[in-house]
KEVEX-230738 format. One record per residue (C-alpha): x, y, z; residue in one letter; chain. Coordinates in nm, 4 decimals, always signed. Each point is the difference from the previous one (the first is absolute). Layout:
REM KEVEX-230738
@u X&v Y&w Z&residuo A&cadena A $
...
//
This chain:
REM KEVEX-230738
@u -1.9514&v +2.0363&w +0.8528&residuo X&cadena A $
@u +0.2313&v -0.3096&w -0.0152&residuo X&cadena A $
@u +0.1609&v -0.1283&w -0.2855&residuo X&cadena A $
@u -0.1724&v -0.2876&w -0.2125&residuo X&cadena A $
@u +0.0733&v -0.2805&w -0.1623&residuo X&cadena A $
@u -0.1465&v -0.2810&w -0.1749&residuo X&cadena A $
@u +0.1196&v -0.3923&w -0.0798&residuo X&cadena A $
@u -0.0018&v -0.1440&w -0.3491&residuo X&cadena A $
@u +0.1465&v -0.3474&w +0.0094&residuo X&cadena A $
@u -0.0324&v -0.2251&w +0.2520&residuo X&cadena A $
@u +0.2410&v -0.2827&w -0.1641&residuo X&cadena A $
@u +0.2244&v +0.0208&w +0.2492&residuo X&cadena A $
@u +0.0617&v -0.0772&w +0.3960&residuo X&cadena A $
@u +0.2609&v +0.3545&w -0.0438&residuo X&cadena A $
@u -0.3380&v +0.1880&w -0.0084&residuo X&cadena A $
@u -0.0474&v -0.0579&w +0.3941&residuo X&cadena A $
@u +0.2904&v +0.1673&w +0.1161&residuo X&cadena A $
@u -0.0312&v +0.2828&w -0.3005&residuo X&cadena A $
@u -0.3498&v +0.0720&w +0.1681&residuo X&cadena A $
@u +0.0844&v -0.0191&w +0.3256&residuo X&cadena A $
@u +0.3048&v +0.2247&w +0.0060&residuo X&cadena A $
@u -0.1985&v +0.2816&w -0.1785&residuo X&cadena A $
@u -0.2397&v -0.0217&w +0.2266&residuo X&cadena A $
@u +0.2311&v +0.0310&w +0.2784&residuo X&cadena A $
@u +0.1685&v +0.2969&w -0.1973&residuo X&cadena A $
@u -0.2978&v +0.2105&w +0.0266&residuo X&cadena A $
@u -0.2170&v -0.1134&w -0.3274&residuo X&cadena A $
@u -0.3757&v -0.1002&w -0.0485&residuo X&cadena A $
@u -0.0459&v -0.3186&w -0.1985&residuo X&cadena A $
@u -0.3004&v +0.1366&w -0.2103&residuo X&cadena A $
@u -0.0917&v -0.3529&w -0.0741&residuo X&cadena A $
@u +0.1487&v -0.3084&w -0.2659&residuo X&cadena A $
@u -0.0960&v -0.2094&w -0.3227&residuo X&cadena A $
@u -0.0607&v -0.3294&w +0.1435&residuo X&cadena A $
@u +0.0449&v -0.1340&w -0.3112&residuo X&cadena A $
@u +0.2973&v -0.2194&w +0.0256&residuo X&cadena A $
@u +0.1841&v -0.3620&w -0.1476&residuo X&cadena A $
@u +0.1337&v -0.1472&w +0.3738&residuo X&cadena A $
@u -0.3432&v -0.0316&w +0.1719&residuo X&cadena A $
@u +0.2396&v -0.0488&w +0.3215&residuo X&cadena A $
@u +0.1205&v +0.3389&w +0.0412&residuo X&cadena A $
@u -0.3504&v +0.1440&w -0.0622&residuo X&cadena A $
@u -0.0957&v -0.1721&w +0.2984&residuo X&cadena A $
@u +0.2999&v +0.0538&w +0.2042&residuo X&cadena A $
@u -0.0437&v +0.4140&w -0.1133&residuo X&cadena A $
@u -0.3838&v -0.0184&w +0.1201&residuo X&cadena A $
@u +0.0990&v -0.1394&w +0.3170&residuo X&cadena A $
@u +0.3117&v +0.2548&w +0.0562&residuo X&cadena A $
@u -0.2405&v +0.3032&w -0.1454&residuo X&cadena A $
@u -0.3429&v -0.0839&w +0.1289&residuo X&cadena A $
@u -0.0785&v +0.3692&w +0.0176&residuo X&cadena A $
@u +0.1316&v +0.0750&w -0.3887&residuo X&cadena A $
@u -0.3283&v -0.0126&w -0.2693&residuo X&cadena A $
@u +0.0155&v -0.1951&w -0.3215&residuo X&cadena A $
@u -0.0309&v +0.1926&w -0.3028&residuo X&cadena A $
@u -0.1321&v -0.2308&w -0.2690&residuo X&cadena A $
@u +0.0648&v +0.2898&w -0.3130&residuo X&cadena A $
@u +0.3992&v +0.0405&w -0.0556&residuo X&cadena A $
@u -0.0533&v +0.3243&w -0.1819&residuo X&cadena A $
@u -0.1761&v +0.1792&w +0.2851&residuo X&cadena A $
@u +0.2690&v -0.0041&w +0.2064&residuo X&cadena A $
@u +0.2448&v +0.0978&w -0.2794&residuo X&cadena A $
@u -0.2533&v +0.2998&w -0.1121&residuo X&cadena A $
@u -0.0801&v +0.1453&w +0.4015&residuo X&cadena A $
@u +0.1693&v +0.3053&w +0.0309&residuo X&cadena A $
@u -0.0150&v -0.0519&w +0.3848&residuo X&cadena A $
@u +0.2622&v -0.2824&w -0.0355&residuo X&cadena A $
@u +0.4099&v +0.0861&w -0.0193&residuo X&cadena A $
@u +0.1624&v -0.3019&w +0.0009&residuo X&cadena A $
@u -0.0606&v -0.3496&w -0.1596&residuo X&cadena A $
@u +0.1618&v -0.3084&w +0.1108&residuo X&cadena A $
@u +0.0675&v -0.3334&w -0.1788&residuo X&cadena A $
@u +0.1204&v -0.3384&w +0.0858&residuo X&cadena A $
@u -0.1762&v -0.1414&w -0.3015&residuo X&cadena A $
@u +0.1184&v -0.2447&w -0.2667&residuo X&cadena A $
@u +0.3736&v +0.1648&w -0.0545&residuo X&cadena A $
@u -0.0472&v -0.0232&w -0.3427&residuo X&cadena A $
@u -0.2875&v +0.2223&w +0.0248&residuo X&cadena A $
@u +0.1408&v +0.2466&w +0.2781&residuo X&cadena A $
@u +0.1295&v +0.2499&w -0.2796&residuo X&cadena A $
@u -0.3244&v +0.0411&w -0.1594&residuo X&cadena A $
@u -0.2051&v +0.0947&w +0.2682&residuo X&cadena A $
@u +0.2682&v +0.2163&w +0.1338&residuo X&cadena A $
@u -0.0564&v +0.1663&w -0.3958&residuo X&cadena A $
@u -0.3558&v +0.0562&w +0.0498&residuo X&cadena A $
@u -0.0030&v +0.1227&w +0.3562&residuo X&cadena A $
@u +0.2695&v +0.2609&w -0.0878&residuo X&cadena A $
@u -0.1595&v +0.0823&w -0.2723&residuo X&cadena A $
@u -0.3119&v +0.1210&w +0.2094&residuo X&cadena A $
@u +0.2217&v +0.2003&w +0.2500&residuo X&cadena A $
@u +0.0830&v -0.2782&w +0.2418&residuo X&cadena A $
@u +0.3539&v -0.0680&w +0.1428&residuo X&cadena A $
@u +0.0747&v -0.3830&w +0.0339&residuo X&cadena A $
@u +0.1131&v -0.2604&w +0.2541&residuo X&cadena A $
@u +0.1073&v -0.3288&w -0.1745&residuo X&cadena A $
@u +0.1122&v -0.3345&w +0.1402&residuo X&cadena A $
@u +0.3166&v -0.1385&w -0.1251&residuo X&cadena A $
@u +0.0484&v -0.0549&w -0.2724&residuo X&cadena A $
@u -0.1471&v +0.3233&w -0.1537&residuo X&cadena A $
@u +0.1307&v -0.0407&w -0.3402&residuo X&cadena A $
@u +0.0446&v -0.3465&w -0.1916&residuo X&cadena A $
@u +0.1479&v +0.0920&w -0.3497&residuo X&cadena A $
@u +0.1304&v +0.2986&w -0.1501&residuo X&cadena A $
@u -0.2931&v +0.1294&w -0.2251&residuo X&cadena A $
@u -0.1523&v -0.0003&w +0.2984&residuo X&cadena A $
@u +0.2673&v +0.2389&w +0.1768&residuo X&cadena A $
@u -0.0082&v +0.2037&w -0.2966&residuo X&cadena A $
@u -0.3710&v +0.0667&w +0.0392&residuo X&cadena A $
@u -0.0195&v +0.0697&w +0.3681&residuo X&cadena A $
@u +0.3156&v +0.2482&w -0.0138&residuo X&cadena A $
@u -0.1317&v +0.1795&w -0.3099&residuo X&cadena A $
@u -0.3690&v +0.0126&w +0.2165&residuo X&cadena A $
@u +0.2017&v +0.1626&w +0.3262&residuo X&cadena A $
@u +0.1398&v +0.2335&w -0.2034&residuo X&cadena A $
@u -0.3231&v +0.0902&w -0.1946&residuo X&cadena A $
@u -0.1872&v +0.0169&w +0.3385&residuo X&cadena A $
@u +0.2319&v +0.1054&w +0.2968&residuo X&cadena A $
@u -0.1383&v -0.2823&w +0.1549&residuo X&cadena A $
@u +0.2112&v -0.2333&w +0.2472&residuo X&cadena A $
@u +0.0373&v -0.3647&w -0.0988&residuo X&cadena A $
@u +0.1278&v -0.1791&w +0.3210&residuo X&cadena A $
@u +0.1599&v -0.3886&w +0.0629&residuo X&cadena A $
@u -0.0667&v -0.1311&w +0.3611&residuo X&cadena A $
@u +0.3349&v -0.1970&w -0.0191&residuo X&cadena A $
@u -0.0554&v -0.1485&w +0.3151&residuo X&cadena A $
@u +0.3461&v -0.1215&w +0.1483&residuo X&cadena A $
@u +0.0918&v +0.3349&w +0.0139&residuo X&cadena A $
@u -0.2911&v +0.1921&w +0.0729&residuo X&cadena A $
@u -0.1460&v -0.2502&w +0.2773&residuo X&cadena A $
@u +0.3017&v -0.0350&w +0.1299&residuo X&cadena A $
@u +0.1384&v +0.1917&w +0.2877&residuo X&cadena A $
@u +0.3460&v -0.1799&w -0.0047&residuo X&cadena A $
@u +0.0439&v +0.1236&w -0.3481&residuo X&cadena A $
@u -0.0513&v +0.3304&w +0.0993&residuo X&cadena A $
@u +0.2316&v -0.0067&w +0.2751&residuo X&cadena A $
@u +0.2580&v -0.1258&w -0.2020&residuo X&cadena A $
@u -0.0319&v +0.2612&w -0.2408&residuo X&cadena A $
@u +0.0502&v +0.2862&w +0.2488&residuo X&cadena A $
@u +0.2487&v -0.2158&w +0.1578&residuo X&cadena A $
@u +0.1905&v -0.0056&w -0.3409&residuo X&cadena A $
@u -0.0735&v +0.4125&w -0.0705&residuo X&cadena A $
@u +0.1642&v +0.0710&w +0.3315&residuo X&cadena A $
@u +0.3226&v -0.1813&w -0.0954&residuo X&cadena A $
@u -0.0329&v -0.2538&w +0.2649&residuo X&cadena A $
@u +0.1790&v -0.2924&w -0.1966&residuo X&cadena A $
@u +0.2186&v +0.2259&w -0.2662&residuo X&cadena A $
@u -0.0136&v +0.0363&w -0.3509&residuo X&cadena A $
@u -0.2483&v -0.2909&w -0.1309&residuo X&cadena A $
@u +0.1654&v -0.2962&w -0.1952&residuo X&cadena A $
@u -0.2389&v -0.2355&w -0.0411&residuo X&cadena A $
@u -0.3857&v -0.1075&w +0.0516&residuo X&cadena A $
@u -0.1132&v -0.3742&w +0.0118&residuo X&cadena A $
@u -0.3924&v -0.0222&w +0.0372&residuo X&cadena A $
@u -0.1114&v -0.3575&w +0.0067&residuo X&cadena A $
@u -0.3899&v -0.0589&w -0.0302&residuo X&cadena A $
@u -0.1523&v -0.3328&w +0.0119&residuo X&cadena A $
@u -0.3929&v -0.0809&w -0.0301&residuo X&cadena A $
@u -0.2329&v -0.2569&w +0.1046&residuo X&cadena A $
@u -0.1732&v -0.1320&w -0.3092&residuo X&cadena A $
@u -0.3208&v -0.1323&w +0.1897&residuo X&cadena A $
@u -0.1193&v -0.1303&w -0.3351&residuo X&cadena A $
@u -0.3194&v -0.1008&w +0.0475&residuo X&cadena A $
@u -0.0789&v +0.3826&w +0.1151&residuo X&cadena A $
@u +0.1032&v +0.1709&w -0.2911&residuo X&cadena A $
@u -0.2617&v +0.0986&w -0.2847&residuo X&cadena A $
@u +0.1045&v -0.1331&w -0.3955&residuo X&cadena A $
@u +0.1134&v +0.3598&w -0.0894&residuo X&cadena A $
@u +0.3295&v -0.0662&w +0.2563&residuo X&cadena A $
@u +0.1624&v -0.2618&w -0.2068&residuo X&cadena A $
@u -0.0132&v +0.2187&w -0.3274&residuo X&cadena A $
@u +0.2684&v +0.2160&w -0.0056&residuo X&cadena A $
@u -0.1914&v +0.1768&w -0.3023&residuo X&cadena A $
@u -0.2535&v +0.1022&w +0.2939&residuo X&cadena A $
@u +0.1932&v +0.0162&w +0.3139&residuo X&cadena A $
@u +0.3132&v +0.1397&w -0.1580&residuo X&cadena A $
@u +0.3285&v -0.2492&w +0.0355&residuo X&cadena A $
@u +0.1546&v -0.0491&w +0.3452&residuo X&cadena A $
@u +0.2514&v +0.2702&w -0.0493&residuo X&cadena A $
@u -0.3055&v +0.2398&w -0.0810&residuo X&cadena A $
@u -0.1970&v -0.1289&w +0.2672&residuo X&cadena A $
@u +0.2287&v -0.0584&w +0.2688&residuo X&cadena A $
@u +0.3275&v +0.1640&w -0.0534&residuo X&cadena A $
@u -0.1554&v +0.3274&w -0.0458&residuo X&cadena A $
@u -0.0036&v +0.0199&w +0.3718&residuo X&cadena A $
@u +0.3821&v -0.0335&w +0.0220&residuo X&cadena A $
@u +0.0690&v +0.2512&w -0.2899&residuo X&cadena A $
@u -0.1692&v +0.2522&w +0.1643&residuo X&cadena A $
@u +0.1745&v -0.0447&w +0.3235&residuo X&cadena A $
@u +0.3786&v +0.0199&w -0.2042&residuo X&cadena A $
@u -0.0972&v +0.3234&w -0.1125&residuo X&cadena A $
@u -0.1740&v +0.1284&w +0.2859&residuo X&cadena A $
@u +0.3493&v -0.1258&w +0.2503&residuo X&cadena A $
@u +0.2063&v +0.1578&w -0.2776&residuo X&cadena A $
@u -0.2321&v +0.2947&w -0.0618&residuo X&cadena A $
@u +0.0302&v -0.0542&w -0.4006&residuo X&cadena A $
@u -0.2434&v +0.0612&w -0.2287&residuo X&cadena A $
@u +0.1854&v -0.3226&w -0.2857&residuo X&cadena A $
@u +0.2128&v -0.2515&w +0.0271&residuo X&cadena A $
@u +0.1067&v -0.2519&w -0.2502&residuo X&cadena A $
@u -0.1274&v -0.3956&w -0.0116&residuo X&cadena A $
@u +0.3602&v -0.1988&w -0.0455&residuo X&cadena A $
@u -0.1329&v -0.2906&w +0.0511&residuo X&cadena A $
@u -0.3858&v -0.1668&w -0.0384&residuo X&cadena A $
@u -0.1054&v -0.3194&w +0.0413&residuo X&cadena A $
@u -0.3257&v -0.2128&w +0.0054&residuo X&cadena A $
@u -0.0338&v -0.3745&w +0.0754&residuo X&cadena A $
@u -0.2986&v -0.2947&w +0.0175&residuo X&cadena A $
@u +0.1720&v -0.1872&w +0.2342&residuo X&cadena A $
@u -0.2810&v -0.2307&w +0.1841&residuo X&cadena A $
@u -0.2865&v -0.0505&w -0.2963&residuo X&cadena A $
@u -0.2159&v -0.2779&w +0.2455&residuo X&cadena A $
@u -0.0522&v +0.2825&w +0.2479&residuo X&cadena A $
@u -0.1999&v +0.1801&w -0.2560&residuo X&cadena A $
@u -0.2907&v -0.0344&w -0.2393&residuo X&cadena A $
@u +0.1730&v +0.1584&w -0.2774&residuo X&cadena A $
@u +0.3656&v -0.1096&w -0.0710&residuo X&cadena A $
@u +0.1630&v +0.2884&w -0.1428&residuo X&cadena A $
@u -0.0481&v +0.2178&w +0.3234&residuo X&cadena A $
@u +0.2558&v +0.1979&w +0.0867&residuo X&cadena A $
@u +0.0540&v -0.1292&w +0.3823&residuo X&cadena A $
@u +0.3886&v +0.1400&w +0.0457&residuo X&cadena A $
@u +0.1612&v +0.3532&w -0.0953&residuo X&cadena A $
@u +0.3142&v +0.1980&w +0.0187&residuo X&cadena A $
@u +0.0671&v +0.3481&w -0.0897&residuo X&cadena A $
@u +0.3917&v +0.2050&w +0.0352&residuo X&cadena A $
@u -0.0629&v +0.3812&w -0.0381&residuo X&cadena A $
@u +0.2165&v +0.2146&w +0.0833&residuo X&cadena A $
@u +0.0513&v +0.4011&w -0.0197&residuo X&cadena A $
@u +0.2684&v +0.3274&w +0.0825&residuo X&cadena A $
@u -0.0706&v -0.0996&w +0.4041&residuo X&cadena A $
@u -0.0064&v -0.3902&w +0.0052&residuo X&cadena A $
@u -0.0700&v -0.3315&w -0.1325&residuo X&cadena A $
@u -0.3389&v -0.2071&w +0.1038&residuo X&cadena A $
@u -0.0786&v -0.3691&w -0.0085&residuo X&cadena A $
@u -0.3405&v -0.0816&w -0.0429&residuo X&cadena A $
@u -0.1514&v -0.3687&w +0.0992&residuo X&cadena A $
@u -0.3270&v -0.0720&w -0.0463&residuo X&cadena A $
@u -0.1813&v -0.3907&w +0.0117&residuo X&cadena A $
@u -0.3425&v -0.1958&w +0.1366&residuo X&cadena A $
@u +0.2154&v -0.2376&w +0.1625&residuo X&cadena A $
@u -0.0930&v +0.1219&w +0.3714&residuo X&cadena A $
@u -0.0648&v -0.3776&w +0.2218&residuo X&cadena A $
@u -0.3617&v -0.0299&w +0.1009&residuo X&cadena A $
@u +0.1259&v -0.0386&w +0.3285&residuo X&cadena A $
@u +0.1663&v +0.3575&w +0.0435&residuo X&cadena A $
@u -0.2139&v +0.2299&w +0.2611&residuo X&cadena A $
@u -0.0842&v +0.2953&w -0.2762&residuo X&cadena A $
@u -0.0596&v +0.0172&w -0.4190&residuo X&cadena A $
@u +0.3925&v +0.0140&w +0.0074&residuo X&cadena A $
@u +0.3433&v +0.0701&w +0.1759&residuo X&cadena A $
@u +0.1142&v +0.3211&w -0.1827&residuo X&cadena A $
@u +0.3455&v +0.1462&w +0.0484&residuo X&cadena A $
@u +0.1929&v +0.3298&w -0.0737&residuo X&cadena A $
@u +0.3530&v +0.0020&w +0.0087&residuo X&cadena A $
@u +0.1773&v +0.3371&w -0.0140&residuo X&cadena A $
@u +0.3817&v +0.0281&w +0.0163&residuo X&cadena A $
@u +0.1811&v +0.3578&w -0.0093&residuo X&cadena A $
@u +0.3749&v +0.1303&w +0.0076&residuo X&cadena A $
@u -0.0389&v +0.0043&w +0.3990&residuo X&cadena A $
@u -0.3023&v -0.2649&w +0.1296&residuo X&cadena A $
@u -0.3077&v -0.2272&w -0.1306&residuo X&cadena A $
@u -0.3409&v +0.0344&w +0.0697&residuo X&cadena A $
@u -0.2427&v -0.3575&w -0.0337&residuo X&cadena A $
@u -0.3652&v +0.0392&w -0.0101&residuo X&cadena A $
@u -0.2842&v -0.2883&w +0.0883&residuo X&cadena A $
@u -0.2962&v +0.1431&w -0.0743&residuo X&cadena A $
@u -0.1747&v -0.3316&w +0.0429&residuo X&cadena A $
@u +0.1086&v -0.1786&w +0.2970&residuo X&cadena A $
@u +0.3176&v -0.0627&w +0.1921&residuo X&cadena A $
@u +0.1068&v -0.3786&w -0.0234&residuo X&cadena A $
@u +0.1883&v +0.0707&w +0.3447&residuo X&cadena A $
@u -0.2811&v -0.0118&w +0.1676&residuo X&cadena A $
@u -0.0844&v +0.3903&w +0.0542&residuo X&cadena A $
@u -0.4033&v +0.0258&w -0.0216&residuo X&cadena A $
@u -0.1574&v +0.2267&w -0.2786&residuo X&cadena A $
@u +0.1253&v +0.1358&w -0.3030&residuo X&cadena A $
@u +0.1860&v +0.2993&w -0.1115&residuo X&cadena A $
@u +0.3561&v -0.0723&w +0.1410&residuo X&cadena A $
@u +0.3239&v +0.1827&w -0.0887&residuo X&cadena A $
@u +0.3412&v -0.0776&w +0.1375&residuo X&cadena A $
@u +0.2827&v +0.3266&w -0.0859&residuo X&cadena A $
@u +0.3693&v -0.1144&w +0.0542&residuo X&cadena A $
@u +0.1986&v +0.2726&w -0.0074&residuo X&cadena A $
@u +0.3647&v +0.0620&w +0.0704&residuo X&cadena A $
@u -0.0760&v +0.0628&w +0.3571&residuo X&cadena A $
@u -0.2842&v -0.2788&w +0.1445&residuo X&cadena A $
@u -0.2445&v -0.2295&w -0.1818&residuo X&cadena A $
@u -0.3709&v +0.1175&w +0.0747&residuo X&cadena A $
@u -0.3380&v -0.1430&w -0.0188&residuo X&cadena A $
@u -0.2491&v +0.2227&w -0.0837&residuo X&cadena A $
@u -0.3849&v -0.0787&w +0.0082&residuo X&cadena A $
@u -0.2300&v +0.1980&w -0.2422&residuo X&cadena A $
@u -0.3352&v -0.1570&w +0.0019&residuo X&cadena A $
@u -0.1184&v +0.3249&w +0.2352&residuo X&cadena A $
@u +0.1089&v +0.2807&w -0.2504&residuo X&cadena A $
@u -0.2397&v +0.1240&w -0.2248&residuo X&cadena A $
@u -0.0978&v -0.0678&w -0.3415&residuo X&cadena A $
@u +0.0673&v +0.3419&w -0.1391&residuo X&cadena A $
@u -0.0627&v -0.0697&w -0.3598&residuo X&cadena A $
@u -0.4058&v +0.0135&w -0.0266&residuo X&cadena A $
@u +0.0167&v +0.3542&w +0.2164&residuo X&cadena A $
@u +0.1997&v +0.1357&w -0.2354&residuo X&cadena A $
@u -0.2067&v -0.1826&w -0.3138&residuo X&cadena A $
@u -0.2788&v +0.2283&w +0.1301&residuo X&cadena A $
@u +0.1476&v +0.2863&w +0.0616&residuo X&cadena A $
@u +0.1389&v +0.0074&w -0.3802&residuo X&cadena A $
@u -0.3735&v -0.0494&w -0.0936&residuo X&cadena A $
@u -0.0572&v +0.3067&w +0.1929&residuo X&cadena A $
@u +0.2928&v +0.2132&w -0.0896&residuo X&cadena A $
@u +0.1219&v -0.1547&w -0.3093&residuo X&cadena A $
@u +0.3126&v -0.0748&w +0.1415&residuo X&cadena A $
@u +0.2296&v -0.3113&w -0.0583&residuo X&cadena A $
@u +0.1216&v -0.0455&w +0.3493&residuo X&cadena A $
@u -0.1363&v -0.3795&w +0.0111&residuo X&cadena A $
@u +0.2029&v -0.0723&w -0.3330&residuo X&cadena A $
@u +0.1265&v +0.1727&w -0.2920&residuo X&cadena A $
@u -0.2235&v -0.0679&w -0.3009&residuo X&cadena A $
@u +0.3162&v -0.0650&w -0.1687&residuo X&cadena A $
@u +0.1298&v -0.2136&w +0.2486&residuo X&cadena A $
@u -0.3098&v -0.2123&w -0.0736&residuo X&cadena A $
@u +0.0229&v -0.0008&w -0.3486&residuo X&cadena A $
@u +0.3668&v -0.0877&w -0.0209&residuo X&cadena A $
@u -0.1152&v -0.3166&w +0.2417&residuo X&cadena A $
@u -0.2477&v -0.1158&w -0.2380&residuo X&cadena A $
@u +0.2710&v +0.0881&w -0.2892&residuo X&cadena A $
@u +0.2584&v -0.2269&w +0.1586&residuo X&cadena A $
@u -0.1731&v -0.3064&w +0.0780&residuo X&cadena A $
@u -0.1350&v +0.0040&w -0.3518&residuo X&cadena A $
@u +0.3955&v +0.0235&w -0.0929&residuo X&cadena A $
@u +0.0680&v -0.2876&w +0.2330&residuo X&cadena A $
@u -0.3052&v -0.2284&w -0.1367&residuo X&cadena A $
@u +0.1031&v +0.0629&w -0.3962&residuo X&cadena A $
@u +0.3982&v -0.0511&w +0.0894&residuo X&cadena A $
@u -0.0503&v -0.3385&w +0.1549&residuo X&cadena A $
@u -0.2309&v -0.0743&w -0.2813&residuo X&cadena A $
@u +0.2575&v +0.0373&w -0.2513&residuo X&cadena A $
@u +0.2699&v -0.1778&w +0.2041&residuo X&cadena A $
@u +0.0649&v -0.3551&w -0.1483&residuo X&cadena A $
//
C-alpha cells in the first residue's frame, strides 16, 4: 500500500508544488480541507488536483490512522499548530515556509517532536525545488572551487498586491520578511557549509516604498550577515521584482572559494538562455555553464522514504530547527537595531 497524505491549509499558491512533488515521489493524496482564506488558490488547487476529494471535517483526516503525512501551506501563523496536533496523533509533517513564526511557537513544536518521534519538516523551496542548488552543493563537497569564503544569495519578489490575502501584510501572521523570505537563504548557508549554526552579525529590516502597499509599516526590504567556522553569508531579500521581469523574480547565488566561484539563476537567465535553473562554475582551469533544470528533485523521495524508515536523509530535524531558530534571531536583531 502507498503512502498517504492529507492537506490542511490551502492559504497558499506553495501548496501546488508541495502536492505535486509528493505525488510524483510515490504518495497518495488521501484528500484536503477545502477550507481556506485566498479563494484563488482553492480554485487553482481544484483545477491542478481534479482527482483529489474534499474533506469538509479537519479532524478526520488528523484522527485516520491510514494517513502518514500531513501537509500545510496554511496561514503561517497557524502552520505550527496544526503541525502540533497532527504529530500529536502519530502523523509526520510537511510545512510550507515559513513553518515557525515566533519562538513559543518553536518551543512547542520541538518539545512535541521530541515527545512523539514524529518528523516536523520545512519545504524551503529555493533549495529543495531547486536543482541548481543541489548541484552546487555537490559541486562545493567535491572541492571544485576550494575552501568556501563567502555566500551572497540575493532574492527578490514580485509583490502582485492585489493577489495577496490581508494576512500577508501582517507580519504578526505571515511572520516578518526575514522569517518569511530569508529562511530560504539560511537554510542554503548551512546546507553549502554543512553547519548545523551560524551567527546573525548583522540584521536589518526596512519600509522603504509605503504607496505600494495597503499597510505602511510592511517590511518590503531585508538584509541578513551570518556567518560560521566555514564561511560568511549575505542574505538579500525584497518585493521590489519589476512587473515586467519574465518570472516571480531574478534570484541569484553567488559562491566564491579559495580556488573558483560558482553563480546560480534559479529563475531565469537575463542572457537570454531559455528556462530556469542555470549555474555557471569558473574554476582555475575554464569557465562552465551548466544547465540543471533536467536533474531531479531529490528532496520529496527522500521526505518519503524518512516517513518510511524514519530516517533524516531529506534533512536533519536539527538542521530544520536551527533554520527556524535563526531567522527568528535575524527578525528580533533587526528589531532592536536603531
Amino acid at each position: 500500500m502507498p503512502q498517504r497524505f492529507a492537506v490542511i491549509g490551502l492559504d497558499h499558491r506553495h501548496v501546488y508544488e508541495l502536492t505535486k512533488h509528493l505525488l510524483d515521489a510515490g504518495m497518495e493524496c488521501a484528500g484536503y480541507w477545502p477550507t481556506t482564506t485566498n479563494a484563488v488558490v482553492l480554485e487553482g488547487f481544484r483545477k491542478r488536483f481534479p482527482h483529489l476529494p474534499a474533506i469538509a471535517e479537519r479532524d478526520r483526516m488528523l484522527d485516520d490512522p491510514s494517513i502518514q503525512v500531513i501537509v500545510t501551506a496554511a496561514i503561517p501563523s497557524e502552520r505550527a499548530g496544526i503541525a502540533i496536533a497532527a504529530m500529536r496523533r502519530g502523523k509526520d509533517v510537511m510545512s510550507d515556509k515559513p513553518g515557525i513564526t515566533n519562538r513559543t511557537q518553536l518551543d512547542e513544536v520541538q518539545r512535541t517532536v521530541a515527545a512523539t518521534g514524529r518528523i516536523f519538516s520545512v519545504c524551503f523551496g529555493e533549495r529543495f525545488l531547486s536543482p541548481t542548488s543541489a548541484m552546487a552543493r555537490d559541486l562545493v563537497r567535491r572541492g571544485a572551487i576550494g575552501r568556501l569564503v563567502q555566500t551572497v544569495t540575493i532574492s527578490p519578489h514580485r509583490l502582485n498586491r492585489v493577489l495577496r490575502p490581508d494576512w500577508f501584510w501582517n507580519p504578526a501572521t505571515n511572520g516578518s520578511i526575514l522569517v518569511d523570505l530569508a529562511s530560504h537563504q539560511i537554510d542554503q548557508f548551512l546546507n553549502i557549509t554543512d553547519r548545523l549554526d551560524a551567527e546573525i552579525t548583522h540584521a536589518a529590516v526596512r519600509s522603504v516604498a509605503p504607496e505600494r502597499t495597503p499597510v505602511p509599516v510592511f517590511q518590503d526590504f531585508g538584509e541578513v550577515i551570518l556567518r560560521n567556522d566555514v564561511a560568511t553569508g549575505y542574505v538579500r531579500v525584497d518585493w521590489f521584482t519589476p512587473d515586467g521581469l519574465a518570472d516571480w523574480g531574478d534570484g541569484r547565488s553567488f559562491i566564491v572559494g579559495t580556488e573558483g566561484s560558482i553563480e546560480m539563476r534559479n529563475n531565469l537567465d537575463l542572457a537570454g538562455r531559455p528556462g530556469s535553473h542555470h549555474l555557471f562554475l569558473v574554476t582555475r582551469e575554464n569557465t562552465e555553464y551548466i544547465a540543471c533544470a533536467d536533474r531531479p528533485i531529490a528532496a520529496f523521495r527522500a521526505f518519503v522514504n524518512d516517513v518510511r524508515d524514519r530516517t533524516e536523509t531529506a534533512m536533519s530535524q536539527a538542521h530544520c530547527f536551527a533554520v527556524c531558530r535563526l531567522a527568528l534571531e535575524a527578525e528580533a536583531k533587526a528589531a532592536a537595531a536603531p
